[in-house]
C-alpha positions in Angstrom: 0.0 0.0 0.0 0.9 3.4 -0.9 -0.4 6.8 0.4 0.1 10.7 -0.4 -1.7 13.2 2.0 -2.9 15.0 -1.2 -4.0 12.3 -2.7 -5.7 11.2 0.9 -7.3 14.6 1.4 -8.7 14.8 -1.9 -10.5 11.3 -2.1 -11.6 12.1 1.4 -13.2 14.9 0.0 -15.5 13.0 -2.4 -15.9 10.1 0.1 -17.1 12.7 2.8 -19.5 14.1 0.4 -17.4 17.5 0.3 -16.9 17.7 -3.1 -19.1 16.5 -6.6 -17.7 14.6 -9.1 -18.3 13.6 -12.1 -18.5 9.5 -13.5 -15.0 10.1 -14.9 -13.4 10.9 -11.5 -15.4 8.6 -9.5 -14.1 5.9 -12.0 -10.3 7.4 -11.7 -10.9 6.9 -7.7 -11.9 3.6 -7.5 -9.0 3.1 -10.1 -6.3 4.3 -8.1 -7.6 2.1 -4.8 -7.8 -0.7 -6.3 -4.8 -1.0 -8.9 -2.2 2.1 -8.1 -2.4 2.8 -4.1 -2.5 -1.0 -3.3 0.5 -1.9 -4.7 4.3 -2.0 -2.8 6.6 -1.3 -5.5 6.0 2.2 -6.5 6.4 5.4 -4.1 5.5 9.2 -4.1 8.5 11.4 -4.3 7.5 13.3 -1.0 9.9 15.8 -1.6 9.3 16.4 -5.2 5.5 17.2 -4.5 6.5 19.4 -1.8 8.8 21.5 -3.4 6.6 21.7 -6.8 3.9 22.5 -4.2 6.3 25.5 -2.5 7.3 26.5 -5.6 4.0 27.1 -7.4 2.6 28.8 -4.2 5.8 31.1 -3.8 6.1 32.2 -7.8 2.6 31.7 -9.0 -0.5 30.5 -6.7 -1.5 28.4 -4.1 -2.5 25.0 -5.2 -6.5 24.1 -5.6 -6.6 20.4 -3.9 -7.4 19.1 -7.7 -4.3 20.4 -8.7 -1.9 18.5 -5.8 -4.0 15.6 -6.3 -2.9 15.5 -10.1 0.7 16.4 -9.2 1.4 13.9 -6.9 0.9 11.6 -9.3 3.4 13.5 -11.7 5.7 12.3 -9.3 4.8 8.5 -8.9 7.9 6.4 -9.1 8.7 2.4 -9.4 10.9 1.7 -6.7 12.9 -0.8 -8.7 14.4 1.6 -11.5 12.9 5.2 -10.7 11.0 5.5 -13.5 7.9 7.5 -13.6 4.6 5.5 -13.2 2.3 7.7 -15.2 3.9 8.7 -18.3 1.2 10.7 -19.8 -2.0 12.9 -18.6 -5.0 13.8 -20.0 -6.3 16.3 -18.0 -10.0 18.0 -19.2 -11.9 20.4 -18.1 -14.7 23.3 -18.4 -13.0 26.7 -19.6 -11.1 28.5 -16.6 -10.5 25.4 -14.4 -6.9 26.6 -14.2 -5.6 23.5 -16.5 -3.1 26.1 -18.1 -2.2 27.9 -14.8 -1.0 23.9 -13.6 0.9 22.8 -16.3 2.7 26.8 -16.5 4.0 26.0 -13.2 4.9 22.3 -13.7 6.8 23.6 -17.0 9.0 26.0 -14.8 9.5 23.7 -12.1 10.4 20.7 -14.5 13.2 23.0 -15.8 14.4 24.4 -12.3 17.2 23.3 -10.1 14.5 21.9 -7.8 13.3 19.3 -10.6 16.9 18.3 -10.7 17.2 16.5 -14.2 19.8 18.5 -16.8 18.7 18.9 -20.2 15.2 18.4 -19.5 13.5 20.2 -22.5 9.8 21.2 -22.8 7.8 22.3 -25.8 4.3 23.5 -25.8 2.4 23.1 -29.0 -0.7 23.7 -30.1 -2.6 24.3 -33.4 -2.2 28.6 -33.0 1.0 30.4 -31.6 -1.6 32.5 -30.1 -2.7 29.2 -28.0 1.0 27.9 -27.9 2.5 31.1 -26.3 -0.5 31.0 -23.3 1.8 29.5 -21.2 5.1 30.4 -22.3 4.2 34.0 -21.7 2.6 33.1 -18.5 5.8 31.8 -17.4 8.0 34.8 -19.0 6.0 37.5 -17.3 6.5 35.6 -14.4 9.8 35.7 -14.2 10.3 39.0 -15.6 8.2 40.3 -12.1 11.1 38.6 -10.1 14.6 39.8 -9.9 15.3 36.5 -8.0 14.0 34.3 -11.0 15.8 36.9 -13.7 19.2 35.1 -12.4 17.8 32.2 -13.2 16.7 32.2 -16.6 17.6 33.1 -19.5 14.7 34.3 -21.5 13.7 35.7 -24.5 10.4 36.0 -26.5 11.0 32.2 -28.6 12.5 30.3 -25.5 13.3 30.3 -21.8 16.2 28.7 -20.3 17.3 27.9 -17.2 21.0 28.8 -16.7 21.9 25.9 -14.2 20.1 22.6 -16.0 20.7 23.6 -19.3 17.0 23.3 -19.9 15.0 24.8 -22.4 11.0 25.9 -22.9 10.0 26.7 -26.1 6.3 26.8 -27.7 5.1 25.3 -31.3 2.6 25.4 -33.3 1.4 22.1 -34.2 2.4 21.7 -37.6 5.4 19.6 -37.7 7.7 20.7 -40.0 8.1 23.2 -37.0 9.9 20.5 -35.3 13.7 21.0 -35.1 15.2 18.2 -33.2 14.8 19.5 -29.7 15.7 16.5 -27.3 12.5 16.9 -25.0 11.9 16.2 -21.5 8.1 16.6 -21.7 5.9 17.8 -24.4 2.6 19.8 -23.9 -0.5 19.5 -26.4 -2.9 22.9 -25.8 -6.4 22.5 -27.1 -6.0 19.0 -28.0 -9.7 19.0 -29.3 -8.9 20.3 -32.7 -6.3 17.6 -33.6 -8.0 15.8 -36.4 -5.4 13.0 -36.1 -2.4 11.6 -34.2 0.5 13.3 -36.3 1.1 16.3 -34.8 1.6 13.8 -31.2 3.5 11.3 -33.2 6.1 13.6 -34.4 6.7 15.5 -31.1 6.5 12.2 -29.2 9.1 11.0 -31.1 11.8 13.1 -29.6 11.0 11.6 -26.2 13.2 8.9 -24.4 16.5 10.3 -24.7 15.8 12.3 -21.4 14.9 11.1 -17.4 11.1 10.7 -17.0 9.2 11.7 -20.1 6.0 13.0 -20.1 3.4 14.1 -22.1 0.2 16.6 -21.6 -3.0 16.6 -23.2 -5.0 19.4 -22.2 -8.2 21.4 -23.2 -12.2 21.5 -23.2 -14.0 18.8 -25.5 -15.0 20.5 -29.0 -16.8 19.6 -32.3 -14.3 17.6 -34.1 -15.8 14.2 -33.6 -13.5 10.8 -34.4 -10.2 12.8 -34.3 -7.7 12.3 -31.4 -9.4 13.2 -28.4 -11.8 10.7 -28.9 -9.7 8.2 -29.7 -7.8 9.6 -25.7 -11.3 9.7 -24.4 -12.0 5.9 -25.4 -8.5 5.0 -24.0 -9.2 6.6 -20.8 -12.7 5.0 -20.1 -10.8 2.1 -21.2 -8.5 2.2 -18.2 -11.4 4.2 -15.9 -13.4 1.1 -16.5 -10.7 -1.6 -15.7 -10.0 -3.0 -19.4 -6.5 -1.7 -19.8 -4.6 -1.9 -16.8 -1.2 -1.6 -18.0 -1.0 1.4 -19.5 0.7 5.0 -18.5 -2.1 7.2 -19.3 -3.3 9.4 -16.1 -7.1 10.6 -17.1 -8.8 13.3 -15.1 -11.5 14.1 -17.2 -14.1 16.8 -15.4 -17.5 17.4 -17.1 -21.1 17.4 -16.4 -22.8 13.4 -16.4 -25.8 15.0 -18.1 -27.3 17.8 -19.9 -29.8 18.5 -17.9 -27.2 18.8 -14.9 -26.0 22.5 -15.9 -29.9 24.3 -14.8 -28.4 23.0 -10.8 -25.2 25.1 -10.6 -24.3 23.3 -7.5 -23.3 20.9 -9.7 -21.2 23.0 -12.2 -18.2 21.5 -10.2 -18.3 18.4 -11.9 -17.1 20.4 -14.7 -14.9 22.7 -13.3 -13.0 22.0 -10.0 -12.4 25.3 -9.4 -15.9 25.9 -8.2 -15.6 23.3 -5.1 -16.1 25.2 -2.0 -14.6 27.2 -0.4 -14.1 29.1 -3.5 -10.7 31.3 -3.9 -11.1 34.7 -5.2 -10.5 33.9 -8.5 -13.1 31.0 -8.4 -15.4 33.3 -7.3 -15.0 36.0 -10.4 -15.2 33.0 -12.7 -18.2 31.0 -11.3 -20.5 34.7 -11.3 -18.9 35.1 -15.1 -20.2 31.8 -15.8 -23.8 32.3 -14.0 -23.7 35.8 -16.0 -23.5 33.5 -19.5 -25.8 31.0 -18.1 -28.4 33.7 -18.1 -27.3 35.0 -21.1 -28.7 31.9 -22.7 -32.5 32.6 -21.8 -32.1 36.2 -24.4 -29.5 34.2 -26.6 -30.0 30.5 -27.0 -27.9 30.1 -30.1 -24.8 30.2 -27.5 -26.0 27.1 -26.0 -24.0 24.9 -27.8 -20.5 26.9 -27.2 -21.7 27.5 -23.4 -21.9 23.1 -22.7 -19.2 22.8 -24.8 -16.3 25.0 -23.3 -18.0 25.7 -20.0 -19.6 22.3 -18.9 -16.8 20.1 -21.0 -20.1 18.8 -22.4 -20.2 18.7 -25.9 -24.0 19.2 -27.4 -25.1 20.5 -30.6 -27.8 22.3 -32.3 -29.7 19.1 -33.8 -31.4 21.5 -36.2 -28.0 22.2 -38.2 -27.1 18.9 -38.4 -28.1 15.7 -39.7 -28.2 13.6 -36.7 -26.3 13.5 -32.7 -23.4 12.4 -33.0 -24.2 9.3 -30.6 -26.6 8.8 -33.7 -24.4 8.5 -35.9 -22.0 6.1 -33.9 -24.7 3.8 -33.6 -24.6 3.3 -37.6 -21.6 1.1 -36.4 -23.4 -2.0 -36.5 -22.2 -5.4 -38.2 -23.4 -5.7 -41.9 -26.2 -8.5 -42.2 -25.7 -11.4 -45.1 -26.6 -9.2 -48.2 -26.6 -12.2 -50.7 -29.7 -12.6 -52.9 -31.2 -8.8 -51.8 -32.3 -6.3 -53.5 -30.1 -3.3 -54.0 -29.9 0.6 -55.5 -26.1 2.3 -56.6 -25.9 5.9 -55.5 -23.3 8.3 -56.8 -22.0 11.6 -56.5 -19.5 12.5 -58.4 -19.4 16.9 -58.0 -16.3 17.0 -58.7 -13.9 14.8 -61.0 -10.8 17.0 -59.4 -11.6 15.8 -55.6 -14.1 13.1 -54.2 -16.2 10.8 -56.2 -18.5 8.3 -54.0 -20.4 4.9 -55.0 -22.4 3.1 -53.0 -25.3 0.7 -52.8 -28.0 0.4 -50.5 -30.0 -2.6 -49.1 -33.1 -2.7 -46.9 -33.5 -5.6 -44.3 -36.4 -5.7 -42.5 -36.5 -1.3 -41.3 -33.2 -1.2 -41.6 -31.0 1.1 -45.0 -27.4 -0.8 -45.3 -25.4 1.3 -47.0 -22.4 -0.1 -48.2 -20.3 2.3 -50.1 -16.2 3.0 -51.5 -14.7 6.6 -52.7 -11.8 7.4 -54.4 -9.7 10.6 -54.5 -7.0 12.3 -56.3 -3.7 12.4 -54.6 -3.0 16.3 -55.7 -6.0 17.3 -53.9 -5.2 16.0 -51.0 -1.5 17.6 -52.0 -2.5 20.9 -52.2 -5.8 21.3 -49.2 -4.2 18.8 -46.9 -7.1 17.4 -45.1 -7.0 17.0 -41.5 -8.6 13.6 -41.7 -6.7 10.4 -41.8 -7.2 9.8 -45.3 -4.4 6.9 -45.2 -5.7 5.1 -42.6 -8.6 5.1 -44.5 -7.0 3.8 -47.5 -5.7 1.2 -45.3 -9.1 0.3 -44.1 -9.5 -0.2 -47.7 -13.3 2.1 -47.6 -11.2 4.6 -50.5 -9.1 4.5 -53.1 -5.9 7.2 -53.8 -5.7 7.8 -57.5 -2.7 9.8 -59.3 -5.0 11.2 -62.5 -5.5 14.6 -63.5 -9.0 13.6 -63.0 -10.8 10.8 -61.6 -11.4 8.2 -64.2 -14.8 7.1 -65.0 -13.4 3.8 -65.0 -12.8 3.7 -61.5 -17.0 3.9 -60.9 -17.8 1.8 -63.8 -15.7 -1.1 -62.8 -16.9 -0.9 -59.2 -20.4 -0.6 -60.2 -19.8 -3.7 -62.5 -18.2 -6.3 -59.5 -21.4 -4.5 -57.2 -23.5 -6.4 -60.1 -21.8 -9.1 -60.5 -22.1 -9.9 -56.8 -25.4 -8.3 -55.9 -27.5 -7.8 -59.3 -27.6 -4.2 -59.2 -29.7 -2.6 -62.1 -30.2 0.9 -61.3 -28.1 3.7 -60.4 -29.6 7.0 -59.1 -26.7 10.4 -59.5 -27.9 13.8 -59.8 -27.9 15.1 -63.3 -25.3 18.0 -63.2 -22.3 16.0 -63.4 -24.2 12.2 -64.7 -23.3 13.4 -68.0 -19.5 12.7 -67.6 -20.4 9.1 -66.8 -23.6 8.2 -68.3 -22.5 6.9 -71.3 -20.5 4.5 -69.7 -22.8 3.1 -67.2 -25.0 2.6 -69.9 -22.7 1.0 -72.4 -22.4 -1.4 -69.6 -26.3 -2.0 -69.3 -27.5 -0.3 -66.2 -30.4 1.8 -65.8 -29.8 5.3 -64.7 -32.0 7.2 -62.8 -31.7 11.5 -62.9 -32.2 13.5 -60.2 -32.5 17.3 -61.9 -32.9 19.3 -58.7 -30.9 17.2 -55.7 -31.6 20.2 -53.1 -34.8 19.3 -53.7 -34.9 15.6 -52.6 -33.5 16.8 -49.3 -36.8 18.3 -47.8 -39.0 15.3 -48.8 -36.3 13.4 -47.4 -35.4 14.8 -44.1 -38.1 13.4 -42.1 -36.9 9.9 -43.4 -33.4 10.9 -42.7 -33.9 12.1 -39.2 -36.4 9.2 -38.4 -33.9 6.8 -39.6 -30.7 8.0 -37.6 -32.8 8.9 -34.6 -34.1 4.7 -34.4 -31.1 3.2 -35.5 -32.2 1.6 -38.8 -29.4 3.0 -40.8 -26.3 0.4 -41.0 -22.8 1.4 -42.7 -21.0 -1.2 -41.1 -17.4 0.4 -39.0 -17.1 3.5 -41.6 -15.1 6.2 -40.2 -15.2 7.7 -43.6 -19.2 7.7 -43.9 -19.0 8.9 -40.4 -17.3 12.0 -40.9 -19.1 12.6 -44.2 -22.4 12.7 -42.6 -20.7 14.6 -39.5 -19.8 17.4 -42.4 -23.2 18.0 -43.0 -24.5 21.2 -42.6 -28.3 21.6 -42.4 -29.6 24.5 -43.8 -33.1 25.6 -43.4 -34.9 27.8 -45.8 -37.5 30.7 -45.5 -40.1 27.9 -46.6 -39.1 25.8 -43.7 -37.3 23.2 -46.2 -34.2 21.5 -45.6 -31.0 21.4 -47.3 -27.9 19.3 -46.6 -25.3 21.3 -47.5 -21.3 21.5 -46.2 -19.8 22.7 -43.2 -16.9 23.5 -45.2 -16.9 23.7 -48.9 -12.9 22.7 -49.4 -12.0 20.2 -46.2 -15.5 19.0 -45.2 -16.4 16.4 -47.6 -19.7 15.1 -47.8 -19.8 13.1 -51.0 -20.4 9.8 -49.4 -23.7 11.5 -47.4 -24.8 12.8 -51.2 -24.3 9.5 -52.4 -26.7 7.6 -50.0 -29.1 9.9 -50.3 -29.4 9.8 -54.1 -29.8 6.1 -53.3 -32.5 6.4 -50.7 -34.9 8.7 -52.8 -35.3 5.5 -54.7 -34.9 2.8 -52.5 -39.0 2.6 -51.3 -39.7 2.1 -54.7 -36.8 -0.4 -55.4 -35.9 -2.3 -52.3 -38.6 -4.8 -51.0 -38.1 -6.8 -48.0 -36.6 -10.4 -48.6 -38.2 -12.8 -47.3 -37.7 -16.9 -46.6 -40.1 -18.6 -48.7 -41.1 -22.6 -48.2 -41.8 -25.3 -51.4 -44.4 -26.2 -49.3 -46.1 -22.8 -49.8 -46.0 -22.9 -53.6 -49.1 -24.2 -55.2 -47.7 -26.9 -57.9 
């Protein structure tokens, strides 16, 4: 058994009935008891936590009880070898919880004296300098207000050094030809929400392990970029919160609100934001009226809601009438696809651009459920010159798209996949929109199928919204474990007209793709009148 006062006092907290939290950190308690605090062969570096503790108090602010329970597990050791126990920390929370006010203070410690490991580098990165620099120029003003730390660093407006370890802070902006070979210590990722994928971690991780006791910070609010690397963190943590991954180095203090309807009881705003546990410091205090000033706000100005649960509760919720479905909607279309032998199927294609995206698919109906089964292909220079944030090679991998080096997508490519669809499934018709059918109608019909025209797609989208909605909202639509036809549907905008119709249009005309989405929904206009239920029939049932 193991034991840390901080540690002590804060799960005392909870366990008295002091403090709320939320499912996350009740999980992360019962974690720690059971699998960290009973073992024998680790130890808190007493005087490590002490000094940070000192230090943060004497240059920067007395420690919220959150905060020391986090850093005395930033200082978790194996007995055996010394190495740190928790290698990396996710740490989440609503806006002002002070996450950035902790780690500027761990930053200066982990290059003082007191930290006591030469070299020990730090770079702070995030996707805007503006971001990057929150805590770098925290920490410069800092010590530009002491004459005591001036004779310890070295500073100047790129990087801070500490004149005794050697070590150096400097902040990034997460693209990663930005990366120069600096032999870090620890590496900080700022507003890790908007990381679409894991390169901008795998490169700066990559310069870890040549110094003491790495370590890695993942920091931010929750925001609207769905199935990029936070979520693949947040499924990692609840993962380990959950007791399925028990060897791993990840340290996951995730605050939020359990439930939606938890933000009209401010007592329980502390879920969210441990800053508001009583008693409050001053600064709590300012903040929590700041945030019952917005929370008003809402009743004059509702269109804030969804920026207010999102940044202020850590709750990420969305106005369901600009987009197609939830996104816990659209998740559920990760379901098995059923035996689709001998049904009854329609293609859909879109194919707006021959320089881009083009999308085929085809679409089944078992019993209430649409399967949509579906493949795209894009041209390597687009992807060149916009550089999409999502991980279009992993996709590729997956094998749900196809890279092709043309100066314009051949109509080979959708012929030939439409002809194996046939040759598998008996597809006949193929419904496309008629602005661009023109560059591959021909073919398709040299080929025999039946082509269906769509002259005003917009159109289709208001008769088929309630369908749509209906659909998602049940669970009867199926894609099988598509990321792609995820984040297409998630780059749906929905736009609603003076006449109360409905559009599905893009949230972003150049890096949001929804070609896939435009694709199955050509297919569904058709599919009542095309797809029948199959059903088992009996030779006893036929009347010779």
């Amino acid at each position: 058994m193991i034991s840390n006062k901080y540690v002590d006092e804060y799960i005392k907290q909870y366990e008295s009935g002091n403090i709320k939290l939320n499912k996350e950190r009740v999980l992360l308690i019962g974690f720690l008891k059971k699998h960290v605090l009973s073992r024998d062969d680790l130890y808190f570096d007493e005087e490590q936590i002490n000094n940070f503790k000192r230090f943060t108090a004497k240059w920067y602010f007395p420690l919220e009880p959150f905060q020391k329970f986090i850093a005395a597990f930033v200082f978790l050791f194996y007995k055996d070898n010394g190495r740190n126990y928790f290698r990396k920390f996710l740490i989440m929370m609503g806006r002002g919880g002070g996450k950035n006010g902790l780690i500027t203070a761990l930053i200066n410690f982990f290059i003082s004296e007191l930290h006591g490991i030469p070299k020990y580098n730090v770079s702070i990165v995030a996707n805007s300098e503006d971001q990057a620099k929150t805590s770098f120029m925290e920490m410069y003003e800092t010590i530009e207000e002491h004459k005591v730390l001036e004779g310890m660093f070295y500073k100047t407006k790129v990087e801070i050094k500490n004149n005794t370890t050697k070590s150096i802070v400097k902040y990034r902006t997460s693209n990663a030809s930005t990366k120069d070979g600096l032999r870090d210590g620890c590496v900080i990722y700022d507003e890790i929400h908007q990381y679409e994928t894991n390169e901008v971690v795998r490169v700066f991780s990559s310069g870890l392990g040549k110094v003491k006791n790495p370590r890695e910070f993942f920091i931010g609010t929750d925001g609207y970029v769905r199935e990029g690397y936070l979520d693949k963190m947040k499924e990692r943590a609840n993962n380990i919160l959950e007791g399925k991954e028990l060897n791993d180095s990840l340290f996951p203090f995730i605050c939020k609100l359990d439930d939606k309807e938890e933000v009209e009881d401010i007592s329980k705003w502390e879920k969210a934001n441990p800053m508001f546990c009583e008693p409050r410091s001053d600064y709590a205090e300012g903040l929590f009226y700041i945030v019952q000033e917005e929370y008003k706000d809402l009743a004059n100005d509702p269109s804030n809601r969804e920026e207010f649960m999102t940044k202020r509760m850590n709750l990420p919720e969305v106005n369901l009438n600009k987009v197609v479905a939830s996104w816990e909607e659209v998740l559920a279309t990760n379901r098995p696809l059923p035996d689709l032998a001998h049904r009854t199927c329609v293609g859909g294609l879109d194919y707006a651009s021959i320089k881009d995206f083009a999308a085929v698919g085809l679409l089944f109906k078992v019993e209430n459920d649409y399967v949509w089964k579906s493949h795209s292909f894009v041209r390597k220079e687009f992807l060149d010159t916009v550089k999409l944030k999502a991980p279009i090679k992993e996709w590729e991998r997956l094998g749900l798209l196809t890279i092709v080096d043309e100066p314009s997508i051949d109509i080979h490519h959708i012929v030939n996949w439409f002809v194996n669809a046939r040759e598998k499934y008996g597809l006949t018709k193929i419904v496309a929109d008629t602005f661009r059918l023109d560059l591959v109608k021909t073919a398709l019909a040299a080929e025999g199928f039946e082509l269906e025209f769509i002259r005003n797609p917009k159109a289709i989208h208001s008769l088929l919204a309630p369908r749509v909605e209906t659909a998602f909202a049940n669970h009867n639509i199926i894609f099988g474990d598509n990321p792609l036809m995820r984040w297409y549907t998630n780059n749906v905008y929905v736009h609603i007209k003076k006449d109360g119709n409905k559009e599905y249009l893009k949230k972003d005309e150049f890096r949001r793709k929804t070609d896939g989405f435009q694709a199955f929904i050509h297919a569904l206009f058709k599919a009542d009148e095309i797809l029948v239920d199959d059903v088992d029939f009996f030779l006893d049932d036929i009347d010779f």
